[in-house]
DOTI-885470 format. One record per residue (C-alpha): residue number from 1; x, z, y; residue in three letters. Coordinates in steps of 0.02 Angstrom, whole numbers, plus 50000, padded with zeros to 5 digits. Each point is the difference from the previous one (the first is absolute). Layout:
+------+-------+-------+-------+------+
| banu |     u |     w |     v | paba |
+------+-------+-------+-------+------+
|  NUM |     X |     Z |     Y |  ALA |
...
+------+-------+-------+-------+------+
! end
This chain:
+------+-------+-------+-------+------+
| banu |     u |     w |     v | paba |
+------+-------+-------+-------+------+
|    1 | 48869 | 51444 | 50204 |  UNK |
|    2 | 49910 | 49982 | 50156 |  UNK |
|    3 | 50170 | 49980 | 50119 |  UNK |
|    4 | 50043 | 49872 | 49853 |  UNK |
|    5 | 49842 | 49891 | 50007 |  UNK |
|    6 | 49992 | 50022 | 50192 |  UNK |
|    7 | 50211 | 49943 | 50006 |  UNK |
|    8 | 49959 | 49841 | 49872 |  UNK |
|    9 | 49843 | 49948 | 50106 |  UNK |
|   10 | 50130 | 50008 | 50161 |  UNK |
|   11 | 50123 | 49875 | 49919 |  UNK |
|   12 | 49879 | 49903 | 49914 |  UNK |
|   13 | 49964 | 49948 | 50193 |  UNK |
|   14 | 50155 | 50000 | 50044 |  UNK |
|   15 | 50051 | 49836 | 50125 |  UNK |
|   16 | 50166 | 49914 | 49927 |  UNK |
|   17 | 50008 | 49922 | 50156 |  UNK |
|   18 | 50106 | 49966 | 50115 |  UNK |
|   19 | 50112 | 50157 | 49933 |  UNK |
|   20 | 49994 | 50021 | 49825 |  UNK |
|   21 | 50011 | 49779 | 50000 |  UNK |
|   22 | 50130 | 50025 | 50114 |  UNK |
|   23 | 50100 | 50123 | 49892 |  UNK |
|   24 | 49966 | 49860 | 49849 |  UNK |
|   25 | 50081 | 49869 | 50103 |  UNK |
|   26 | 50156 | 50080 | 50063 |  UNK |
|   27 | 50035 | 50078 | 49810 |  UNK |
|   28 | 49976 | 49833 | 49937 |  UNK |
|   29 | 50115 | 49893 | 50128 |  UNK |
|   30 | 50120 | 50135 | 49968 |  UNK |
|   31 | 49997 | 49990 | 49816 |  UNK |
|   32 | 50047 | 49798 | 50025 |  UNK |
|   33 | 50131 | 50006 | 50118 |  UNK |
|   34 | 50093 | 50145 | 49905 |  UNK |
|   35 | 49994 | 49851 | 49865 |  UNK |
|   36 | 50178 | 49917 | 49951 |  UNK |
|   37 | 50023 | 49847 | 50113 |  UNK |
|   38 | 49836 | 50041 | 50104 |  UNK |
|   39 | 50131 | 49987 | 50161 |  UNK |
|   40 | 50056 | 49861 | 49987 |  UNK |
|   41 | 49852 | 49916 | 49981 |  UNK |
|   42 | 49900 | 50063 | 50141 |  UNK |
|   43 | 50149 | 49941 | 50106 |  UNK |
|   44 | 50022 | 49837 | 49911 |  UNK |
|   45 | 49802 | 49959 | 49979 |  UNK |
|   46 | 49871 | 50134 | 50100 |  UNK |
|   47 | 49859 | 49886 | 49920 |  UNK |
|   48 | 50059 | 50028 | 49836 |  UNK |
|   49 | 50013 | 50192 | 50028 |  UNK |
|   50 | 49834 | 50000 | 50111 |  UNK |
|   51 | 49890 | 49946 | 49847 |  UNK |
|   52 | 50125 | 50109 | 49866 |  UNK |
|   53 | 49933 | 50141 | 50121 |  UNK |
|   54 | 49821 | 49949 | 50005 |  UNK |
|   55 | 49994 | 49972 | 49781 |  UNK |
|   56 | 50077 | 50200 | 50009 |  UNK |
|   57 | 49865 | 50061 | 50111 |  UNK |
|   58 | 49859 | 49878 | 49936 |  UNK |
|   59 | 50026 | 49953 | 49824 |  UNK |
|   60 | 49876 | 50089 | 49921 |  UNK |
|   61 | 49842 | 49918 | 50107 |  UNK |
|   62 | 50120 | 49834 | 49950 |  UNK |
|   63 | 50008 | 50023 | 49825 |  UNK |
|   64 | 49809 | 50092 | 49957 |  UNK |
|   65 | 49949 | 49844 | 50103 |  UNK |
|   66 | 50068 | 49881 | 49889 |  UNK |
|   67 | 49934 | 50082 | 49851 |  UNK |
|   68 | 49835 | 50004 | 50074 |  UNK |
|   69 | 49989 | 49832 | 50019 |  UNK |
|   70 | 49985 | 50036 | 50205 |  UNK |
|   71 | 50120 | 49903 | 50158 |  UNK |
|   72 | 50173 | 50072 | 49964 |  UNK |
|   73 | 50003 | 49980 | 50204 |  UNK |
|   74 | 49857 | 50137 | 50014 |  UNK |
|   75 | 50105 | 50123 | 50056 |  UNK |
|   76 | 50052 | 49895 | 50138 |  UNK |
|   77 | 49827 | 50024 | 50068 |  UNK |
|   78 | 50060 | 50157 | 50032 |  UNK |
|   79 | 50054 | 49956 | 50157 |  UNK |
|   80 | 50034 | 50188 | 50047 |  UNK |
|   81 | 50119 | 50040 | 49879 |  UNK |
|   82 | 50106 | 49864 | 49999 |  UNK |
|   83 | 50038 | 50034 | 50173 |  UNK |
|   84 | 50027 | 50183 | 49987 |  UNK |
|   85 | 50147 | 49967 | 49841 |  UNK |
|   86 | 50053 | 49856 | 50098 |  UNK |
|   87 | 50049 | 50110 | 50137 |  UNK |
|   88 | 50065 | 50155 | 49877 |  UNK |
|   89 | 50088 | 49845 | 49918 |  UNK |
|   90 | 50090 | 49947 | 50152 |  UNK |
|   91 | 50053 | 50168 | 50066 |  UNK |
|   92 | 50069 | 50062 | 49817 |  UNK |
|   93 | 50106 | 49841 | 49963 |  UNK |
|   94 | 50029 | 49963 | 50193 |  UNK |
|   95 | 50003 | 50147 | 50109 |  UNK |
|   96 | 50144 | 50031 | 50126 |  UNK |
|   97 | 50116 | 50110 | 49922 |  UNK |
|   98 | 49895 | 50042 | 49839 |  UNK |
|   99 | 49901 | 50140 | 50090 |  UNK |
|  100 | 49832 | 49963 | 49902 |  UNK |
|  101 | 50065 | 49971 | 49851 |  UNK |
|  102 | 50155 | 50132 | 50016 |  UNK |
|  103 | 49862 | 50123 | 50073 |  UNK |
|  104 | 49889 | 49969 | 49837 |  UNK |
|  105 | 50135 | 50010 | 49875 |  UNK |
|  106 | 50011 | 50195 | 50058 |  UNK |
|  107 | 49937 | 50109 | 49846 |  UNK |
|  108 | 49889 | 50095 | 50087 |  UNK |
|  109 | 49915 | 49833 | 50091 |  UNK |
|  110 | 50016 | 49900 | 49825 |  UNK |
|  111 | 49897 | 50154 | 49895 |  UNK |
|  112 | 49862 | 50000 | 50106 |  UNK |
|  113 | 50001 | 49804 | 50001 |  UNK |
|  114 | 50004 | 49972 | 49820 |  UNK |
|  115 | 49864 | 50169 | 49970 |  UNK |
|  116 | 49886 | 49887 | 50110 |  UNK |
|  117 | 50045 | 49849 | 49901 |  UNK |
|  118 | 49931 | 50073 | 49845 |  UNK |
|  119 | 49857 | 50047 | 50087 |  UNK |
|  120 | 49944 | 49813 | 50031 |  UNK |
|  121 | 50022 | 49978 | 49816 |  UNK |
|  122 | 49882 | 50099 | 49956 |  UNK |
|  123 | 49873 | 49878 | 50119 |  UNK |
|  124 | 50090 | 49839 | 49942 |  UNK |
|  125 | 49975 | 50052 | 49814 |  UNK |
|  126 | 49829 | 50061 | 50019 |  UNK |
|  127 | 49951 | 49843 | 50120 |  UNK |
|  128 | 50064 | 49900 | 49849 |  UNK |
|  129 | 49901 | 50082 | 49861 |  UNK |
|  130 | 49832 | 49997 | 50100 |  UNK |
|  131 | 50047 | 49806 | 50056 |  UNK |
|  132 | 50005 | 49942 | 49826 |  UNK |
|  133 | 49844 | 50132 | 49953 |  UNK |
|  134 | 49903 | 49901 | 50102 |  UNK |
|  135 | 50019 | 49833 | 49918 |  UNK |
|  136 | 50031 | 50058 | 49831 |  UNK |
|  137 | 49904 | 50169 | 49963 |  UNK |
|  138 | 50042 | 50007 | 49820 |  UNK |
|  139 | 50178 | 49940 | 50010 |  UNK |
|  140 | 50090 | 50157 | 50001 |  UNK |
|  141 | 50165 | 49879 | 49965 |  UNK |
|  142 | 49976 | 49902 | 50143 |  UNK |
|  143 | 49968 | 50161 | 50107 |  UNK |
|  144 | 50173 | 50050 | 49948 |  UNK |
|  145 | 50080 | 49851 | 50022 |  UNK |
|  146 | 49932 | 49979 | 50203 |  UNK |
|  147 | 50041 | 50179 | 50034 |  UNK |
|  148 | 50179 | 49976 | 49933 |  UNK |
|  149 | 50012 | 49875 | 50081 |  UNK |
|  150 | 49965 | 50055 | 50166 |  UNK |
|  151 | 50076 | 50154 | 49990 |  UNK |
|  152 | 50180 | 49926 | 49917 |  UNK |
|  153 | 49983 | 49829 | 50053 |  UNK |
|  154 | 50155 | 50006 | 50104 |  UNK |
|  155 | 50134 | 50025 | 49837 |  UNK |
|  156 | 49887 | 49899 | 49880 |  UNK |
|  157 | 50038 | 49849 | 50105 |  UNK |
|  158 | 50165 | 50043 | 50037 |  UNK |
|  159 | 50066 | 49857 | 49924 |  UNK |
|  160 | 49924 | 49879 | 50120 |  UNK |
|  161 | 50051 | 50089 | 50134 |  UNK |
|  162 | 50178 | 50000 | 49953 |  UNK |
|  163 | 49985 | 49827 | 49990 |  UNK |
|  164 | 49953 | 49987 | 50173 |  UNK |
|  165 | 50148 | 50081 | 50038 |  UNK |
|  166 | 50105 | 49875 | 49901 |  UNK |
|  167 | 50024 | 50131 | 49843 |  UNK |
|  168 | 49957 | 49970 | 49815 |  UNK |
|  169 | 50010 | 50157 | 49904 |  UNK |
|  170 | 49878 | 49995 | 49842 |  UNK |
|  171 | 50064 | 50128 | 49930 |  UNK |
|  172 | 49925 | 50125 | 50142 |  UNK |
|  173 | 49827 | 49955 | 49939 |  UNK |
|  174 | 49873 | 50126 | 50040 |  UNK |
|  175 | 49937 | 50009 | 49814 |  UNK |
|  176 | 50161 | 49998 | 49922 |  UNK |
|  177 | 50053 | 50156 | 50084 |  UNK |
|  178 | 49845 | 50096 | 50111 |  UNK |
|  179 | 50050 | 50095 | 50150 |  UNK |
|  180 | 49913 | 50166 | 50044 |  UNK |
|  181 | 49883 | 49918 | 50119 |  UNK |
|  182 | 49962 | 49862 | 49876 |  UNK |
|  183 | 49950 | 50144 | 49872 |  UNK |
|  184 | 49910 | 50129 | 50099 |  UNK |
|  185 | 49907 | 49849 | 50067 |  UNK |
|  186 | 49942 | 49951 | 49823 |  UNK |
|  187 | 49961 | 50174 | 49954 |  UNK |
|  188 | 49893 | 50007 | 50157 |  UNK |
|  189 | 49905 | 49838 | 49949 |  UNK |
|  190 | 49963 | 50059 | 49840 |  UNK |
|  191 | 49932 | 50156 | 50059 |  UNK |
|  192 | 49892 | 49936 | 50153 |  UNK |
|  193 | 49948 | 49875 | 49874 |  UNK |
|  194 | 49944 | 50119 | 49856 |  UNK |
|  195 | 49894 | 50103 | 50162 |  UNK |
|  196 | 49935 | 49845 | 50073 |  UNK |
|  197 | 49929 | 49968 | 49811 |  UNK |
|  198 | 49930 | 50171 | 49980 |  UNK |
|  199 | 50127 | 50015 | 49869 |  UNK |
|  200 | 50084 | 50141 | 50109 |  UNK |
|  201 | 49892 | 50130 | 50081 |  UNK |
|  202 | 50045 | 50030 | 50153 |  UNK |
|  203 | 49949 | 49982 | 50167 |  UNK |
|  204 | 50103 | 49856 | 50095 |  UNK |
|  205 | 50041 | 50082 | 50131 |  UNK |
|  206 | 50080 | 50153 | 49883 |  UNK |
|  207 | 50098 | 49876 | 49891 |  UNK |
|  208 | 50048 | 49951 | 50202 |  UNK |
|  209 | 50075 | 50165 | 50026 |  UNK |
|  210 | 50066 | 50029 | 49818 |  UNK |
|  211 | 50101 | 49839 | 50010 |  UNK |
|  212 | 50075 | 50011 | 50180 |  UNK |
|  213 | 50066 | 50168 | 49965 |  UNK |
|  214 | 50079 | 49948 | 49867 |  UNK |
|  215 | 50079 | 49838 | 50070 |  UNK |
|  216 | 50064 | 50079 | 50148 |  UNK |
|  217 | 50042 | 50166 | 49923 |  UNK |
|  218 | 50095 | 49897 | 49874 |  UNK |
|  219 | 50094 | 49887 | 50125 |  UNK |
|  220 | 50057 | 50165 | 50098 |  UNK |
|  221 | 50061 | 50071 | 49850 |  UNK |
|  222 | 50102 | 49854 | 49962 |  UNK |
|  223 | 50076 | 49958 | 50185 |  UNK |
|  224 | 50067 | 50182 | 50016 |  UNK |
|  225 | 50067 | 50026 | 49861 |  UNK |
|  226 | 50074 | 49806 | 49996 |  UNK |
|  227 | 49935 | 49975 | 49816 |  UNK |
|  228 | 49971 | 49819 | 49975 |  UNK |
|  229 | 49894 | 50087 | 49815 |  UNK |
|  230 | 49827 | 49950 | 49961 |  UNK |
|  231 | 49884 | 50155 | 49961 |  UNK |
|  232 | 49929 | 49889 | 49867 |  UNK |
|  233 | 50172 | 49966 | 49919 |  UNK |
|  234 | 49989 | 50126 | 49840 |  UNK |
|  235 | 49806 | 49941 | 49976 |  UNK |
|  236 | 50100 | 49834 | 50005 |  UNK |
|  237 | 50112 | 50035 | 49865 |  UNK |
|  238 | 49911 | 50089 | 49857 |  UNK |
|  239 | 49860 | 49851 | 50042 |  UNK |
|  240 | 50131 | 49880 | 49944 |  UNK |
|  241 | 50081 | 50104 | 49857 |  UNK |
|  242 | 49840 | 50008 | 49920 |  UNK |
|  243 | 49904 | 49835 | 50014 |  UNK |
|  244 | 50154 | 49886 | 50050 |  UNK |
|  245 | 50148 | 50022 | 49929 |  UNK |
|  246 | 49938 | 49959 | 49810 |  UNK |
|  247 | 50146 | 49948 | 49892 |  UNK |
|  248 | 49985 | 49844 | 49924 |  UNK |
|  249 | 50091 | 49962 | 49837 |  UNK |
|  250 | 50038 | 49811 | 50061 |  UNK |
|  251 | 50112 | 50051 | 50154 |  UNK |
|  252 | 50128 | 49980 | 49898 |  UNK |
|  253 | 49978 | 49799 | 49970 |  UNK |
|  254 | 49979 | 49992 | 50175 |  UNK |
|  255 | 50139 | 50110 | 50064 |  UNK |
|  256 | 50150 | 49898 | 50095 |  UNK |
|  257 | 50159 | 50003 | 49895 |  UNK |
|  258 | 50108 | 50164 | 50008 |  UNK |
|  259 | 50205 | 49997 | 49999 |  UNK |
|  260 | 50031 | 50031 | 49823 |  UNK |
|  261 | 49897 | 49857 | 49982 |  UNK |
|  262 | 50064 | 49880 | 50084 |  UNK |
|  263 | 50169 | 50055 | 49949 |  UNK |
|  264 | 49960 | 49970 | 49807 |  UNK |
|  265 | 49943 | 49833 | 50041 |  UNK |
|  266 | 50144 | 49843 | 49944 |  UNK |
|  267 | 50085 | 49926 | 50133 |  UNK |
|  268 | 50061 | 49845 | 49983 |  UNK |
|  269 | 50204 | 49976 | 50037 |  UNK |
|  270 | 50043 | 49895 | 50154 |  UNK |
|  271 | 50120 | 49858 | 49925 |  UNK |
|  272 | 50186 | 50035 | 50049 |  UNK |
|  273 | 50097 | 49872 | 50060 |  UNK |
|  274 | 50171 | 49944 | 49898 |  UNK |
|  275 | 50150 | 50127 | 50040 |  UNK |
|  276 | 50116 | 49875 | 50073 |  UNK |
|  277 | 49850 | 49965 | 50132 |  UNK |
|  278 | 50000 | 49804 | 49946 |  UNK |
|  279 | 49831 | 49928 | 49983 |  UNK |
|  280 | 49949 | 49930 | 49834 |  UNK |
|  281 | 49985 | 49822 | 50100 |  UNK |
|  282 | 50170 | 50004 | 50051 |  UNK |
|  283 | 50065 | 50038 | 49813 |  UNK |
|  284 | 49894 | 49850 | 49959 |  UNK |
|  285 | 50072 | 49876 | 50132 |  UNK |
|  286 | 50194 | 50084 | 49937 |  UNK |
|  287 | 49957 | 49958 | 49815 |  UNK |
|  288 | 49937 | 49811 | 50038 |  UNK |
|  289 | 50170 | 49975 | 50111 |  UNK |
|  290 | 50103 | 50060 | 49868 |  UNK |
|  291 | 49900 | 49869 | 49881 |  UNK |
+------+-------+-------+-------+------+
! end
């Protein structure tokens, strides 16, 4: 227990940067230019793909911002940072010959990237929860909502940053279908949330600890063994067997037409024309001639 307390106090000062933002950056630049048409557009328009790159690696400041009420160009201030994925933006989508991006795309390179990606998560979540438990002490929902935010901001604003990129695709909505990262960042909210209310008691710094190893343990696990399967997937289903998926006796009324259906439905008879192919016009010009 001691070794434990002694490793959680060790990350909970852990730096993030320049290595661990670093890591963040190049996973997330990565992430859009492995995107369909990504290319293309960083040839055709680098502005477009510049600030595509810098919604990836900033959305979540962007989007808790907006929530909050606060500059949506505060994380410009961060003058730092912008320069630092500016340069990992150029060298991934730019380099001579691919080597960064050809060098980071190695599995061995990539796990240790995207371990240290989920370790900023953890700070981005948490950084959330205590941003919004500052201004709102007893709004455990709005503590959730800023540390989603930050910590998934990226894919909840997807949407707008496909249309940067000259892509409409509704249908890829974060909330219609939640990726991993979208999830575990939720669950993460909830519980720094709950602990930052005293509803969870724990130690911050041990939730810390609990939820890295978790993240990154979990995001191994699914790299090496190429499993694109949420942990949270069978929670996910009896969840939805039991409270949503009620039958309701009025889905028939509502239900689209089947084939028998439609098939017992009258048609109507499309009028034949006469069998010598005349024209009921021209039998009526014949019969006043004859007259």
């Amino acid at each position: 227990m001691d070794s434990l307390d002694q490793l959680s106090h060790g990350l909970a000062n852990l730096s993030m940067f320049p290595f661990f933002d670093m890591a963040h950056y190049v996973v997330s630049v990565m992430a859009l230019r492995e995107q369909p048409g990504a290319l293309e557009v960083s040839r055709a328009s680098p502005l477009a793909c510049w600030f595509s790159a810098m919604l990836y690696c900033f959305g979540g400041a962007v989007l808790s911002g907006i929530m909050l009420a606060e500059p949506t160009v505060a994380p410009l201030s961060n003058g730092t940072g912008i320069l630092l994925a500016s340069i990992l933006w150029y060298l991934v989508f730019y380099c001579p010959l691919d080597l960064v991006y050809g060098c980071a795309a190695l599995p061995p390179l990539r796990l240790v990237l995207s371990g240290m990606k989920e370790v900023t998560r953890t700070w981005k979540v948490l950084g959330g929860v205590t941003q919004a438990h500052s201004k709102y002490e007893d709004g455990l929902l709005v503590m959730i909502a800023i540390g989603w935010a930050r910590g998934a901001g990226g894919g909840l604003i997807s949407n707008f940053e496909q249309l940067v990129r000259g892509v409409w695709k509704p249908e890829t909505n974060e909330l219609l279908k939640m990726s991993y990262p979208t999830k575990v960042s939720l669950i993460g909210a909830v519980l720094f949330a709950l602990q930052q209310t005293d509803y969870l008691p724990l130690h911050t710094r041990h939730l810390m600890l609990i939820y890295t190893t978790f993240t990154v343990a979990n995001k191994t696990r699914m790299m090496l063994t190429g499993s694109a399967t949420s942990p949270f997937a069978p929670f996910e289903s009896v969840l939805h067997k039991t409270l949503f998926a009620g039958f309701s006796p009025y889905a028939a009324l509502t239900a689209a037409p089947t084939n028998d259906t439609a098939a017992a439905a009258p048609t109507k008879e499309p009028c034949k024309p006469p069998a010598n192919g005349t024209s009921l016009q021209t039998k009526d010009k014949s019969a006043k001639k004859s007259d």
